[in-house]
C-alpha positions in Angstrom: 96.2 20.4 65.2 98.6 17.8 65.0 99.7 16.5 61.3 102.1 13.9 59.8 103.7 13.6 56.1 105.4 11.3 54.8 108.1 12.9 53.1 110.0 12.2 49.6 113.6 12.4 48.6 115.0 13.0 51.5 116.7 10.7 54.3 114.1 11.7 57.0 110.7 9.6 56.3 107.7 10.7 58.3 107.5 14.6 59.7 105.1 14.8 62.7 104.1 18.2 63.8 101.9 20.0 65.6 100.6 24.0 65.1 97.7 25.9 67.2 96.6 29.4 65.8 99.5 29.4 63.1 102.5 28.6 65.7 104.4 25.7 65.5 103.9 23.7 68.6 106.5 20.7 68.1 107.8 19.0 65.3 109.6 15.5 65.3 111.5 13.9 61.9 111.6 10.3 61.8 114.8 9.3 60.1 117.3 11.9 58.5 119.7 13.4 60.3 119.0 13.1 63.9 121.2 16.0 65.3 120.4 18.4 62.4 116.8 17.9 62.2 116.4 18.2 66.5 118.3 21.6 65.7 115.7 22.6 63.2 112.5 21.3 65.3 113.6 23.6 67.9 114.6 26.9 66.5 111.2 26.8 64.6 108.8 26.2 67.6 107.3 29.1 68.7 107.1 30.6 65.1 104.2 31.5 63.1 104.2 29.2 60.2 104.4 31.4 57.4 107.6 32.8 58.8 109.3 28.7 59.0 107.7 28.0 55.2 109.1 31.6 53.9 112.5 30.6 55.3 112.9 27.0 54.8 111.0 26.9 51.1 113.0 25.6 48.5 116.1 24.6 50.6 117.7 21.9 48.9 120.2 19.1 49.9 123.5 18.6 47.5 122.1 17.8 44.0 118.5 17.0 45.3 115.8 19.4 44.5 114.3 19.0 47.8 115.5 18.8 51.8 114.2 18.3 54.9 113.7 22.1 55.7 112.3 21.9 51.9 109.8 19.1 52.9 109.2 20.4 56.6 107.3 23.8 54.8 106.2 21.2 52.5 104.4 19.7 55.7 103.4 23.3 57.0 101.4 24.2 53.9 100.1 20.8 53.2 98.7 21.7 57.4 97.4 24.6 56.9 95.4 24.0 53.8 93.4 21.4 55.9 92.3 23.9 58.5 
């Protein structure tokens, strides 16, 4: 299933991801910062998506109260829930 959200608060805008049977397939951030997020994308492909949103839940970013890890299992649930 392949899913996009728009994110809030955060530098990155638009999270495009893909999961079959609870694995993350590929994830790309639009915006943000590039070198970071491509870092992220990759170490959580090939995990089961509860594992990424357990980990990266509630991650914030300076004074924020959110992050791109933060919105990424943002993305993951909001996925999921459609299924």
């Amino acid at each position: 299933m392949k899913y996009v959200y728009q994110t809030a608060g955060t530098c990155s805008r638009q999270i495009e991801l893909e999961v079959e049977q609870g694995i993350v397939q590929s994830v790309h951030f639009a915006g943000g910062c590039h070198g970071n997020l491509q870092g992220i994308a990759r170490l959580v492909t090939g995990m089961r998506v509860e594992d990424v949103i357990s980990r990266l839940k509630g991650v914030r970013c300076g004074m924020k109260s959110t992050s791109c890890p933060d919105q990424l299992a943002m993305a993951l649930e909001a996925a999921v829930s459609q299924v």
